[in-house]
Each structure stands twice: as structure tokens, then as C-alpha cells.
SEDREN-617830 format. One record per atom (N, C-alpha, C, O, CB): residue number from 1; atom name; residue in one letter; z, y, x. Coordinates in steps of 0.02 Angstrom, whole numbers. Glycine has a CB too. Layout:
BEGIN
resi_name_resn_zz_yy_xx
NUM_CA_A_Z_Y_X
...
***
This chain:
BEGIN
resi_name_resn_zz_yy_xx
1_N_X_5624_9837_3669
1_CA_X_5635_9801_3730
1_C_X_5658_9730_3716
1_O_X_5638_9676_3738
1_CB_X_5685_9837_3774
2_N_X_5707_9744_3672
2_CA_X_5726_9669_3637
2_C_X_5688_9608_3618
2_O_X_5700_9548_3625
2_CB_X_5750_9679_3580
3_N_X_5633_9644_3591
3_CA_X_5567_9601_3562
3_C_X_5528_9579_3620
3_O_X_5504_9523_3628
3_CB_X_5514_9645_3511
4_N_X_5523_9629_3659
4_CA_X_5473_9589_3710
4_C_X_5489_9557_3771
4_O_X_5457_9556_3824
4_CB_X_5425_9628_3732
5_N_X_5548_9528_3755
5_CA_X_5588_9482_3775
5_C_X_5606_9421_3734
5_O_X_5637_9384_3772
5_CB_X_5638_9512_3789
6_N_X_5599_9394_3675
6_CA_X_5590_9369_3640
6_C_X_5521_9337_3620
6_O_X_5514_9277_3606
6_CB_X_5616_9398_3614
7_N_X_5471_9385_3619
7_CA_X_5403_9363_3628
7_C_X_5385_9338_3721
7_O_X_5342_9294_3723
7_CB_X_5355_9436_3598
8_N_X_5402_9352_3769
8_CA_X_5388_9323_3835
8_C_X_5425_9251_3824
8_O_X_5388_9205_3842
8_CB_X_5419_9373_3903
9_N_X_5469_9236_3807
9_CA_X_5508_9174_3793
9_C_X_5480_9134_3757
9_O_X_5487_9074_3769
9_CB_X_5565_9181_3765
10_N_X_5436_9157_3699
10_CA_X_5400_9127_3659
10_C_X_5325_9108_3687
10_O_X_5294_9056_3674
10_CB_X_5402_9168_3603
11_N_X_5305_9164_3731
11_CA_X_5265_9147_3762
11_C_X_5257_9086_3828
11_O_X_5204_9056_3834
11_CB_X_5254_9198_3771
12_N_X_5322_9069_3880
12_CA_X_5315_9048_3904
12_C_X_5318_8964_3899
12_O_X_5292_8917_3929
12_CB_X_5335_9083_3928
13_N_X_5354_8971_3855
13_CA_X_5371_8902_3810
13_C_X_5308_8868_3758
13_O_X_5306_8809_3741
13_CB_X_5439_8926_3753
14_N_X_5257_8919_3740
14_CA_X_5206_8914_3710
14_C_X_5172_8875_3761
14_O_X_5168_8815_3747
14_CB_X_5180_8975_3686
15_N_X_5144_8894_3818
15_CA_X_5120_8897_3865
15_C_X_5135_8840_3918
15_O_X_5096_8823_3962
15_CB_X_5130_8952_3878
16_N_X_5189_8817_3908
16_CA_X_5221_8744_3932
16_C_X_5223_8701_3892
16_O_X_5245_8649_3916
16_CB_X_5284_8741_3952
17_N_X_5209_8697_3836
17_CA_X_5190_8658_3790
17_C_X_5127_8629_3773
17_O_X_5118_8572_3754
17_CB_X_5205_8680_3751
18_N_X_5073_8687_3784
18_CA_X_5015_8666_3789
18_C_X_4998_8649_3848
18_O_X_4941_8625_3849
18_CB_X_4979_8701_3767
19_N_X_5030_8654_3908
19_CA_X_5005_8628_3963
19_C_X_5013_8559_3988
19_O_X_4974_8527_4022
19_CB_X_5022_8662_4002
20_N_X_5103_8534_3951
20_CA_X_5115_8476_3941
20_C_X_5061_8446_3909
20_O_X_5018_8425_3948
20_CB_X_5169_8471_3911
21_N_X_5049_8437_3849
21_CA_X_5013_8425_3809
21_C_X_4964_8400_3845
21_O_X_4963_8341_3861
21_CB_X_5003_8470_3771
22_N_X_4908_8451_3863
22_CA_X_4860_8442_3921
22_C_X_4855_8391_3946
22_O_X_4814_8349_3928
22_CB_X_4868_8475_3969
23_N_X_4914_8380_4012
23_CA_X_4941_8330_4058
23_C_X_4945_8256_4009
23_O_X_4913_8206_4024
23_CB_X_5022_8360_4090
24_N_X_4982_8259_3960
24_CA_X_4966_8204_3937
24_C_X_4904_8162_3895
24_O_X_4886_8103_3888
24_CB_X_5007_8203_3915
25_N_X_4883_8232_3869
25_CA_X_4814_8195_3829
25_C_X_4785_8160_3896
25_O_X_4759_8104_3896
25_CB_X_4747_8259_3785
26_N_X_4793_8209_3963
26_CA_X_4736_8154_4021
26_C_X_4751_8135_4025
26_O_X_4712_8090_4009
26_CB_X_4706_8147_4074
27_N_X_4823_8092_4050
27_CA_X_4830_8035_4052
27_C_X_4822_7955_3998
27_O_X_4822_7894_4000
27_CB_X_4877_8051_4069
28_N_X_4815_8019_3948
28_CA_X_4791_7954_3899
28_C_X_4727_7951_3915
28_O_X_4713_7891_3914
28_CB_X_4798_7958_3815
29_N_X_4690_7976_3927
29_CA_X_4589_7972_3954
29_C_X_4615_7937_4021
29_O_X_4572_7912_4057
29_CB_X_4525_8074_3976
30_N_X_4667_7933_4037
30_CA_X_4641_7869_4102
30_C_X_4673_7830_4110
30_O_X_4673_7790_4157
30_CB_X_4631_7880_4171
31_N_X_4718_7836_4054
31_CA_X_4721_7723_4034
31_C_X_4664_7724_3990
31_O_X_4643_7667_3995
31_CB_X_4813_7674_3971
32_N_X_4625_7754_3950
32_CA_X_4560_7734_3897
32_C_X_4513_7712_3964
32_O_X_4491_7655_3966
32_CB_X_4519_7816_3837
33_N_X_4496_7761_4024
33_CA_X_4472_7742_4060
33_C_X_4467_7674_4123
33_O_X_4419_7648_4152
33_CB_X_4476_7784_4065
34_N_X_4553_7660_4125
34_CA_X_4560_7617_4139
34_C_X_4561_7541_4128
34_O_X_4542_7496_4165
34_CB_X_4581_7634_4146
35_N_X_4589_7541_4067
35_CA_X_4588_7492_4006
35_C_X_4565_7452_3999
35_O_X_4590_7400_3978
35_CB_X_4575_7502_3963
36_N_X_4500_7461_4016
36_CA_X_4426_7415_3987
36_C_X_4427_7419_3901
36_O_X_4394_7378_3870
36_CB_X_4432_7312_4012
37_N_X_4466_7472_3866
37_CA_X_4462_7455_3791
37_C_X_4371_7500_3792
37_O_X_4338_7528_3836
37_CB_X_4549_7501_3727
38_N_X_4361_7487_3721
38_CA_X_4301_7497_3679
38_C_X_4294_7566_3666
38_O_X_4300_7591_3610
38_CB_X_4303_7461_3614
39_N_X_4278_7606_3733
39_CA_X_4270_7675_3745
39_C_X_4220_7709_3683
39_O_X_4162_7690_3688
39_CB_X_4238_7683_3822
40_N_X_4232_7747_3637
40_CA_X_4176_7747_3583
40_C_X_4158_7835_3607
40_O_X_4194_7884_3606
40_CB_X_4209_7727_3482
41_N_X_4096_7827_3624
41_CA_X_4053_7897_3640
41_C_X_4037_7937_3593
41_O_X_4035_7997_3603
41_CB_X_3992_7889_3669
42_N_X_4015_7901_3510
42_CA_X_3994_7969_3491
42_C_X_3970_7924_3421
42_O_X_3947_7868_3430
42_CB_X_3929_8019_3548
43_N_X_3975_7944_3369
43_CA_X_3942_7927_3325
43_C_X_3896_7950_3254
43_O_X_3908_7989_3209
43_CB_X_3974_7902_3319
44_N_X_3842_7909_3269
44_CA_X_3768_7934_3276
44_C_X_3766_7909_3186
44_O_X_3802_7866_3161
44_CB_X_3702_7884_3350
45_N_X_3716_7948_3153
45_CA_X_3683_7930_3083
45_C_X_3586_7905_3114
45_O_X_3541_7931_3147
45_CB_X_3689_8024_3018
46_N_X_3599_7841_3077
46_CA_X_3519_7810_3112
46_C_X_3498_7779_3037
46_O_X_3526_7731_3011
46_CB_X_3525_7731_3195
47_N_X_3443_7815_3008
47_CA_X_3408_7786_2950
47_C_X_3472_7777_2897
47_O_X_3484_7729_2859
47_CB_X_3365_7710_2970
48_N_X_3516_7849_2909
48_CA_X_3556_7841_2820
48_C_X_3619_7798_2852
48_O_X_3675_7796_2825
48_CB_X_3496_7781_2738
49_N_X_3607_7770_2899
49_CA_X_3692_7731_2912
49_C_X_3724_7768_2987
49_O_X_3698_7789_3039
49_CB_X_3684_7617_2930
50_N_X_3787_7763_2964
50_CA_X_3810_7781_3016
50_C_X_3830_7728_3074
50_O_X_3852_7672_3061
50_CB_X_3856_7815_2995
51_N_X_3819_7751_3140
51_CA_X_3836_7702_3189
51_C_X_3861_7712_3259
51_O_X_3837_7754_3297
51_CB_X_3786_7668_3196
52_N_X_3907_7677_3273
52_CA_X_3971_7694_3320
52_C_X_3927_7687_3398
52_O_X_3880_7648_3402
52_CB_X_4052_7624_3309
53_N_X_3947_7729_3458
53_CA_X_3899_7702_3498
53_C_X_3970_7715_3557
53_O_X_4017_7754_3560
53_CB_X_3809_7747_3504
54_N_X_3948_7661_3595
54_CA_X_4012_7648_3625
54_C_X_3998_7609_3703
54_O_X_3944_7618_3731
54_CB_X_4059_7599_3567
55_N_X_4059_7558_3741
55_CA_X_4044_7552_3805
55_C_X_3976_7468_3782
55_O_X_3932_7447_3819
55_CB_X_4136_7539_3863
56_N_X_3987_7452_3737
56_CA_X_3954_7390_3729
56_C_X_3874_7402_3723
56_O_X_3825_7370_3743
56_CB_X_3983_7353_3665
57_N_X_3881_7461_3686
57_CA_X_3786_7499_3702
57_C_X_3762_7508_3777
57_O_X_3711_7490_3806
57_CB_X_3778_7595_3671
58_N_X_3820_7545_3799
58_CA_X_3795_7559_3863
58_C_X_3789_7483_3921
58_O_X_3765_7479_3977
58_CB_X_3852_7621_3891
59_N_X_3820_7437_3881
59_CA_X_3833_7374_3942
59_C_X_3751_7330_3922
59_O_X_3715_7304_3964
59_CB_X_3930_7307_3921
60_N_X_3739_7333_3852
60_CA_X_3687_7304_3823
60_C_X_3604_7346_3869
60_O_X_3549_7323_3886
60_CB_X_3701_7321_3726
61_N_X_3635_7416_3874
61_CA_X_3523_7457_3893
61_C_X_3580_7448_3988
61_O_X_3548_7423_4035
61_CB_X_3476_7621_3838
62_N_X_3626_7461_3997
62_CA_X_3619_7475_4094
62_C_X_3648_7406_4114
62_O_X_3621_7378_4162
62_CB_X_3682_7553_4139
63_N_X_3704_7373_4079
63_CA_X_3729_7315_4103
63_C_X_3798_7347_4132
63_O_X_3812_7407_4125
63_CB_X_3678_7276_4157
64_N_X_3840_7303_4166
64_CA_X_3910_7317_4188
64_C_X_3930_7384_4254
64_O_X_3984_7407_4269
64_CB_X_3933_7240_4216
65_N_X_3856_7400_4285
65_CA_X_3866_7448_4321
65_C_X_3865_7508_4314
65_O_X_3885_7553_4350
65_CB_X_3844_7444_4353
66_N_X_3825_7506_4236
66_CA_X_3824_7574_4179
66_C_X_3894_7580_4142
66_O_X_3905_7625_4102
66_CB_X_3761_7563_4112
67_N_X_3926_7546_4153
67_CA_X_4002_7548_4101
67_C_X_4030_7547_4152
67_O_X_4060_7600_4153
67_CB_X_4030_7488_4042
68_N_X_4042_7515_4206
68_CA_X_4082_7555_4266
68_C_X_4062_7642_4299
68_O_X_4105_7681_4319
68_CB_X_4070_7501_4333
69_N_X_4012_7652_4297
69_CA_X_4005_7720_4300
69_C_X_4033_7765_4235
69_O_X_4076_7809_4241
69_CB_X_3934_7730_4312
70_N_X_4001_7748_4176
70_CA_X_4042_7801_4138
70_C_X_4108_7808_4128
70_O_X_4129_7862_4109
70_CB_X_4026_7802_4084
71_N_X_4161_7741_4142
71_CA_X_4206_7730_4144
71_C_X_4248_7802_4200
71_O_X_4284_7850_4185
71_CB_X_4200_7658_4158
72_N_X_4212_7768_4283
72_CA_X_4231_7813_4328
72_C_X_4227_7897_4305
72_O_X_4273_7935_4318
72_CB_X_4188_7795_4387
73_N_X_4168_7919_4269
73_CA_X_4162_7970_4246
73_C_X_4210_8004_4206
73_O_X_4229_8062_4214
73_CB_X_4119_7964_4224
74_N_X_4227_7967_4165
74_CA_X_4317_7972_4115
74_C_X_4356_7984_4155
74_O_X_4388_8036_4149
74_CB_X_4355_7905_4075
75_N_X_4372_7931_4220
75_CA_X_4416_7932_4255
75_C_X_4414_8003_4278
75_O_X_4466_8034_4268
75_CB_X_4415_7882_4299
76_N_X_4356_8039_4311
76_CA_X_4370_8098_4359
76_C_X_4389_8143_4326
76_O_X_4427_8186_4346
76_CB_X_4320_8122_4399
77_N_X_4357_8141_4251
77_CA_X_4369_8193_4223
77_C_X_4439_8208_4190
77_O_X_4457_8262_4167
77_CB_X_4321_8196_4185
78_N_X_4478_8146_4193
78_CA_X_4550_8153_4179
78_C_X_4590_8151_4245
78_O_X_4652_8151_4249
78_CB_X_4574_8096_4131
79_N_X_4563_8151_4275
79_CA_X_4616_8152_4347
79_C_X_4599_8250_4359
79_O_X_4648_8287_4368
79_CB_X_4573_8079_4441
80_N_X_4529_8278_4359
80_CA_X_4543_8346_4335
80_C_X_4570_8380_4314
80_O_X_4596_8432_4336
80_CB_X_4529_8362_4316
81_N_X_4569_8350_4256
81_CA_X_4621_8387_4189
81_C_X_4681_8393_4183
81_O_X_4713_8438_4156
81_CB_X_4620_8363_4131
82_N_X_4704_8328_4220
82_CA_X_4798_8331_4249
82_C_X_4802_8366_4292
82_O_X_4845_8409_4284
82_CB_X_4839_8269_4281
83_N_X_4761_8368_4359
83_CA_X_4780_8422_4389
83_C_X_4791_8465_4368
83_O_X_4849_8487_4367
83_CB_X_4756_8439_4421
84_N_X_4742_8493_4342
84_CA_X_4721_8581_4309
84_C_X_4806_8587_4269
84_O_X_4840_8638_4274
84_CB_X_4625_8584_4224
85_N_X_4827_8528_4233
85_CA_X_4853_8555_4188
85_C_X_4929_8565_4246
85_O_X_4959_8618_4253
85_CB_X_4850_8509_4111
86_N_X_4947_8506_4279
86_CA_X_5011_8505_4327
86_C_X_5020_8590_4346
86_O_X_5057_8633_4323
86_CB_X_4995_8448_4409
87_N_X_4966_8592_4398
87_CA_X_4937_8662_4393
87_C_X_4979_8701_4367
87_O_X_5034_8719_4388
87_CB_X_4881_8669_4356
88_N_X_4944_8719_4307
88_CA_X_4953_8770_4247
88_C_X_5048_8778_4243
88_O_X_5089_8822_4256
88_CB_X_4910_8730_4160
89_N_X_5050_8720_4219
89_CA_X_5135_8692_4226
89_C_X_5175_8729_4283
89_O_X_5226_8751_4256
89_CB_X_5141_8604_4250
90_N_X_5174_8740_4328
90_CA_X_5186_8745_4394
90_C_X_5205_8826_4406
90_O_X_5252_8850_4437
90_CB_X_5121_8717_4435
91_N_X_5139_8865_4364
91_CA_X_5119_8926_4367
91_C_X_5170_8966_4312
91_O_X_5205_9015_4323
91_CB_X_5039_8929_4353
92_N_X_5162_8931_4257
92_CA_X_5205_8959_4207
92_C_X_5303_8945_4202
92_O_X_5344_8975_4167
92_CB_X_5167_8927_4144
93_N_X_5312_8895_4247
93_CA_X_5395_8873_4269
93_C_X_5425_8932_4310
93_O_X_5475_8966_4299
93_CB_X_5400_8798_4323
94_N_X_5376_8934_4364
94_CA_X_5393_8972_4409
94_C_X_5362_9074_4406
94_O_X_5390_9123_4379
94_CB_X_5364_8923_4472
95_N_X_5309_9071_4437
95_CA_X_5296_9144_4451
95_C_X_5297_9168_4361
95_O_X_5343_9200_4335
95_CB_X_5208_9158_4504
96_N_X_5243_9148_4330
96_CA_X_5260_9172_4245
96_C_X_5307_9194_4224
96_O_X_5313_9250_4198
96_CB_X_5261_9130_4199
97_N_X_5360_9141_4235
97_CA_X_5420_9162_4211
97_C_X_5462_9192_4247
97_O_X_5517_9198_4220
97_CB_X_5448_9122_4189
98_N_X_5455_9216_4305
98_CA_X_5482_9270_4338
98_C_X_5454_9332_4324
98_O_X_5495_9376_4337
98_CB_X_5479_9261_4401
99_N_X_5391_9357_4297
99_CA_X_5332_9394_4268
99_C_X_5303_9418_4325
99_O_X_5303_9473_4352
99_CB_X_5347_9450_4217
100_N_X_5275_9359_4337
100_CA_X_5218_9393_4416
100_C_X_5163_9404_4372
100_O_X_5147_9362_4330
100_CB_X_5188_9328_4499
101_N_X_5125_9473_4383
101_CA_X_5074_9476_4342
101_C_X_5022_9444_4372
101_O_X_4978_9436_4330
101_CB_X_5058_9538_4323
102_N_X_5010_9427_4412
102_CA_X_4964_9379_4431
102_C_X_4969_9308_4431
102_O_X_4931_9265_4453
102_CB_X_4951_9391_4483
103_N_X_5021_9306_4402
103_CA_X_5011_9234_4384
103_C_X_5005_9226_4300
103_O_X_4992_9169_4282
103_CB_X_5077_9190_4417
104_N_X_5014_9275_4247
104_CA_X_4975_9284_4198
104_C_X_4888_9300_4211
104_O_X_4851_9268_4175
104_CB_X_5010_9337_4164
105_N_X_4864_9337_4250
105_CA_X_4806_9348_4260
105_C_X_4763_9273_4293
105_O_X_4703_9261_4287
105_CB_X_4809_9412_4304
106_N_X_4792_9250_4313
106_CA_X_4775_9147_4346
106_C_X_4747_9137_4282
106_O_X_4691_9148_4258
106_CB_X_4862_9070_4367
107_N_X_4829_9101_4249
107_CA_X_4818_9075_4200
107_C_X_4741_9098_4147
107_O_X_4692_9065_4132
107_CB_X_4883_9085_4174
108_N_X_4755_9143_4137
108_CA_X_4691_9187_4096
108_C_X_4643_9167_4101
108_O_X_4608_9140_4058
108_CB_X_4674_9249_4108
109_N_X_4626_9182_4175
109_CA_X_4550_9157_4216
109_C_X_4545_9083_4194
109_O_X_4515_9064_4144
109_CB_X_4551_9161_4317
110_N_X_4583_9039_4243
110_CA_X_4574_8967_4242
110_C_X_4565_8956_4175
110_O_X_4513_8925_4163
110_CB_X_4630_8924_4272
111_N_X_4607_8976_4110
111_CA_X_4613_8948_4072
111_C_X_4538_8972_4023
111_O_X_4509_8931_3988
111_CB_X_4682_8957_4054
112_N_X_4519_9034_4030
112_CA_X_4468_9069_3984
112_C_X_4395_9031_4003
112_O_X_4360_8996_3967
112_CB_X_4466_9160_3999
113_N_X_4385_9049_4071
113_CA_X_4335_9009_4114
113_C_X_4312_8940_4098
113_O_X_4256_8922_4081
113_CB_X_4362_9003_4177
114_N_X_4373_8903_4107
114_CA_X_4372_8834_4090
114_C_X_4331_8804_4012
114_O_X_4287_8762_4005
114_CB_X_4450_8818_4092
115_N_X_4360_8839_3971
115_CA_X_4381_8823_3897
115_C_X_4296_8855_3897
115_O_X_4253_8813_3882
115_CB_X_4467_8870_3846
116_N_X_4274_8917_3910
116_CA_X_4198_8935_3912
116_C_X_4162_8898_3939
116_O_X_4116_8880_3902
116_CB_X_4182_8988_3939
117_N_X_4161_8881_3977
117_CA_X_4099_8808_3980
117_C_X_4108_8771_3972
117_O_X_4065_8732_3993
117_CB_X_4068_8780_4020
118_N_X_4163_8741_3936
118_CA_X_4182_8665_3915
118_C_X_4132_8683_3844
118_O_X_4093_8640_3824
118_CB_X_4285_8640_3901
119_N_X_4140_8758_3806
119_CA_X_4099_8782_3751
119_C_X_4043_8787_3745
119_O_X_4006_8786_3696
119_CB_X_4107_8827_3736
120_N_X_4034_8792_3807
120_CA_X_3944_8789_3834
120_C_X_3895_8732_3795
120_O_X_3841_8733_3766
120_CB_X_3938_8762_3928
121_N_X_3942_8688_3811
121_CA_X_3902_8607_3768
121_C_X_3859_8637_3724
121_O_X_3798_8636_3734
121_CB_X_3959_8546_3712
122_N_X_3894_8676_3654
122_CA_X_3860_8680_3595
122_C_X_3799_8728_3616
122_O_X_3771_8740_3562
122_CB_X_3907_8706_3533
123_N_X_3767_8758_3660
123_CA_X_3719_8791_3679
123_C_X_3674_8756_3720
123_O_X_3613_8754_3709
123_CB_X_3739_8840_3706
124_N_X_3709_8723_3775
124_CA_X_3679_8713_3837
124_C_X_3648_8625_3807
124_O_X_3594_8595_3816
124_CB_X_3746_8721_3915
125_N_X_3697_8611_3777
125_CA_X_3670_8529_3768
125_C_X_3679_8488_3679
125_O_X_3693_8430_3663
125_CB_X_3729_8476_3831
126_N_X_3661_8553_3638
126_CA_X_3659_8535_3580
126_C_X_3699_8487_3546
126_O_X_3678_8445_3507
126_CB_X_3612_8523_3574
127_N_X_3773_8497_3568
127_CA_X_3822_8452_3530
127_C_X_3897_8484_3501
127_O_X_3930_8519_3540
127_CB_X_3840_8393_3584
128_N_X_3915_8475_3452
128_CA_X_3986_8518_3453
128_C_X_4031_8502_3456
128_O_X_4083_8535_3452
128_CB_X_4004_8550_3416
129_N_X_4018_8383_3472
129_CA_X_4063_8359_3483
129_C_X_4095_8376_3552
129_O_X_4068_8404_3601
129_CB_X_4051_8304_3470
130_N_X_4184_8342_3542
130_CA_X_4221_8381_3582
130_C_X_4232_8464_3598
130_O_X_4283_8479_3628
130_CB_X_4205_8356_3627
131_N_X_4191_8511_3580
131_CA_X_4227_8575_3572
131_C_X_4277_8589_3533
131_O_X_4296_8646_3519
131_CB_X_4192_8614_3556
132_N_X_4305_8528_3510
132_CA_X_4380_8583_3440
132_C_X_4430_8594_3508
132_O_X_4472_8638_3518
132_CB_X_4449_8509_3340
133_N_X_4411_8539_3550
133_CA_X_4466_8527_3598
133_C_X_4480_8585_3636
133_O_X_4536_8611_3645
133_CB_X_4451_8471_3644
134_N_X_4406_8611_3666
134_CA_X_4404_8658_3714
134_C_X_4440_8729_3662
134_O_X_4469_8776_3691
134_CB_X_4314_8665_3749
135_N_X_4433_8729_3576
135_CA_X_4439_8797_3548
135_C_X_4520_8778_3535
135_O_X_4554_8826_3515
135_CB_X_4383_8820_3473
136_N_X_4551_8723_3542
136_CA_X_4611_8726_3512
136_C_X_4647_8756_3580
136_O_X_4679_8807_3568
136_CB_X_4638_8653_3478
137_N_X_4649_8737_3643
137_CA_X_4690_8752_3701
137_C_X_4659_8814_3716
137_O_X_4702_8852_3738
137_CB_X_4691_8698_3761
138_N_X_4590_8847_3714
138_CA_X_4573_8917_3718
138_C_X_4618_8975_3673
138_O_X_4639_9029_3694
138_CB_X_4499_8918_3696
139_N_X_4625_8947_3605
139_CA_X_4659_9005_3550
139_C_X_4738_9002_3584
139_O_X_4764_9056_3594
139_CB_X_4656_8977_3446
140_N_X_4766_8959_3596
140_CA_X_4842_8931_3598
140_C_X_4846_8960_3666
140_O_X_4890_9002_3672
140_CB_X_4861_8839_3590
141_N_X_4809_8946_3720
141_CA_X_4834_8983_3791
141_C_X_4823_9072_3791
141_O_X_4852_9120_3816
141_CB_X_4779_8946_3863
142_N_X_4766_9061_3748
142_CA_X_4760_9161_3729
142_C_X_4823_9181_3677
142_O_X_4852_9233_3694
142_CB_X_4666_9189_3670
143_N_X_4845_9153_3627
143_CA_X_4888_9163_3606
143_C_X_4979_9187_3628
143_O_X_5014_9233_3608
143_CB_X_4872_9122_3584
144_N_X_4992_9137_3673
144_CA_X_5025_9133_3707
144_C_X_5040_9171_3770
144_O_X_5096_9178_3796
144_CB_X_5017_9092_3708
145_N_X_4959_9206_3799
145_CA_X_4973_9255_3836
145_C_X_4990_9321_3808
145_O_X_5041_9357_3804
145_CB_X_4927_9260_3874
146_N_X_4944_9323_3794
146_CA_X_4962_9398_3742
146_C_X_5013_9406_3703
146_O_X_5027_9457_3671
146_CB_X_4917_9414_3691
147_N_X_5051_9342_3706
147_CA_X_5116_9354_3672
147_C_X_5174_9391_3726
147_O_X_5220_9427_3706
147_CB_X_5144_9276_3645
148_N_X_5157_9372_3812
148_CA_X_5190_9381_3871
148_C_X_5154_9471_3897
148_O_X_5177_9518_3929
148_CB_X_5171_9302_3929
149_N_X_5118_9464_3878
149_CA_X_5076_9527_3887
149_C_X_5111_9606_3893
149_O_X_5109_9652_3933
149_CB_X_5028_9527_3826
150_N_X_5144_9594_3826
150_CA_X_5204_9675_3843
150_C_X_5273_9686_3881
150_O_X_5307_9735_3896
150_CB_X_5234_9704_3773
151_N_X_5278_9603_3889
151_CA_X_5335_9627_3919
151_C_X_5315_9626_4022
151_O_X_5350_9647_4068
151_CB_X_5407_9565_3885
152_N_X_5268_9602_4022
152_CA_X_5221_9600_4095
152_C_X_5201_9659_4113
152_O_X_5213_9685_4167
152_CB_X_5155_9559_4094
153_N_X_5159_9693_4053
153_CA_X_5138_9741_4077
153_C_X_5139_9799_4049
153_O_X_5090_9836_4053
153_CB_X_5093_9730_4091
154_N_X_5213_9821_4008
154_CA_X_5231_9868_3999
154_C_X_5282_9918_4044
154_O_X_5334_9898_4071
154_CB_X_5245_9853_3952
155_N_X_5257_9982_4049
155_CA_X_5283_10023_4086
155_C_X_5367_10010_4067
155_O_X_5403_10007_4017
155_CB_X_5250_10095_4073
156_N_X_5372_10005_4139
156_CA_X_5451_10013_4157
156_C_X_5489_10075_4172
156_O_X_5461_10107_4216
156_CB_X_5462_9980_4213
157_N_X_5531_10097_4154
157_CA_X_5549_10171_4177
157_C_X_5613_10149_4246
157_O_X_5650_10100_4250
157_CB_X_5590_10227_4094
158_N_X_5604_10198_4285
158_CA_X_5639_10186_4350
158_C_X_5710_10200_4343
158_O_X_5721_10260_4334
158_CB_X_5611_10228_4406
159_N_X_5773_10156_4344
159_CA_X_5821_10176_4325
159_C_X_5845_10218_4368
159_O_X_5836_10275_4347
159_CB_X_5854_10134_4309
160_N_X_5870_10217_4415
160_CA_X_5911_10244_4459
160_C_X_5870_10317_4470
160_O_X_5873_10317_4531
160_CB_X_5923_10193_4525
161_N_X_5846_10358_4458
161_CA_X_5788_10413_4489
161_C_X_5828_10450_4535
161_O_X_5805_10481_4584
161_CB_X_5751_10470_4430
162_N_X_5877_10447_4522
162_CA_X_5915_10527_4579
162_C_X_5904_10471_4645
162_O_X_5876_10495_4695
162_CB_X_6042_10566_4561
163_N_X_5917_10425_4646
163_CA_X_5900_10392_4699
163_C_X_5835_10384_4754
163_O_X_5830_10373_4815
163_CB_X_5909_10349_4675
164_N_X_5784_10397_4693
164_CA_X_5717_10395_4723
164_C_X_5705_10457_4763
164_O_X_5690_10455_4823
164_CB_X_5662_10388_4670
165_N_X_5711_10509_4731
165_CA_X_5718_10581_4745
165_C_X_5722_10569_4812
165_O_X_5729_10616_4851
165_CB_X_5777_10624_4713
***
């Protein structure tokens, strides 16, 4: 009993950590987004050299309304991600750590769901950039639950019984 009280503690703290975390990596994607700095998309090997491809490519083939869109695109997608994560935050302060099992079962969903089609990329659109991201907060939020897991949803024995009677 001792232990799985020790592991829920570990878990919930796990679990607020990576959600912090979360919250702030987006906010760093939307000062990058905001910024106007040298947003770098992806970098490409072309004839043996390698080469950086970034907002100045995109301003050079669409012009300034193509770098304001992908820009905005950053933007939504970090104004998402803070939510999601505030969210998450929110879930694990409060009901989690009171052990609402449904608010371990949230987390799970949102978090399993999410992290699976963020994984999708490497299938759906032949890239594996950006998935460490989606596998590092997938292992760490699974980790972390299942660390909360026995003491949630292990049988309780009824103390008082002559009472129930």
C-alpha cells in the first residue's frame, strides 16, 4: 500500500512535468512564430550537399503571403498545444490527484490519441521528422500513468463492514 502511494506521487509529478514542459515548448513555437526569426523547416540533402530550407525559401517560390501563412500555421498549432497542455495541467492538479479514475482515463485518451497521429506522419506523409517529439511525450505520459495505475485502480477493501451489513 505504501508503494503505491509513492509511485501515484511519482506519477503525478511525472505527469506535471511533462505537461509543463509541453506548455512551454509552445510557447516557444509562438514567439518562433511570432518573431519573424528564420523559421528553418527541414533539412534537405540535394546532389551530395546538404541544405537548410527555411522561411526565406518559402518567401523566394510564394512571396510574403506564403511566410505569413506558414507562420500563422505555427501560430495555431502552438496556441493548440498550450491549450491541450494547460488542459492536461488542470486534469492532473486537480481530479488526478484526487484519483478520479476518469481523469486518468482523459489523460490516456487525449494523450495516446494525440501522440498517434502526430505518428501518423511517418506513414501517412513519409517523414520521421518531428516524431521523436510525438515518441518522447507518448513513452513519458504512458509511463507516468501506469505508474498511477495501482494505486487508482486497485481494489480497495471496505473498512468499516459491520457497518455496511
Amino acid at each position: 500500500m505504501k508503494g503505491q502511494k509513492w509511485l501515484f506521487l511519482a506519477s503525478w509529478v511525472l505527469l506535471l512535468m511533462l505537461f509543463a514542459s509541453v506548455g512551454f515548448l509552445s510557447l516557444n513555437s509562438l514567439r518562433v512564430a511570432y518573431s519573424g526569426q528564420n523559421d528553418l523547416l527541414a533539412t534537405v540533402t540535394i546532389d551530395g550537399k546538404e541544405k537548410a530550407i527555411g522561411l526565406e525559401q518559402i518567401r523566394e517560390i510564394g512571396g510574403d503571403a506564403a511566410v505569413k501563412a506558414f507562420k500563422a500555421r505555427r501560430a495555431t498549432a502552438a496556441t493548440f498545444a498550450f491549450g491541450y497542455a494547460l488542459l492536461a495541467l488542470f486534469v492532473v492538479l486537480f481530479p488526478y490527484r484526487r484519483g478520479e479514475k476518469w481523469a486518468w482515463v482523459a489523460l490516456l485518451l487525449a494523450t495516446l490519441l494525440s501522440q498517434l497521429f502526430s505518428l501518423a506522419r511517418v506513414f501517412t506523409l513519409g517523414t520521421v521528422q518531428g516524431s521523436s517529439a510525438s515518441l518522447i511525450v507518448l513513452a513519458i505520459a504512458l509511463l507516468g500513468l501506469l505508474a498511477g495505475a495501482p494505486h487508482l485502480f486497485a481494489k480497495k477493501p471496505i473498512e468499516n463492514f459491520e457497518e455496511v451489513k
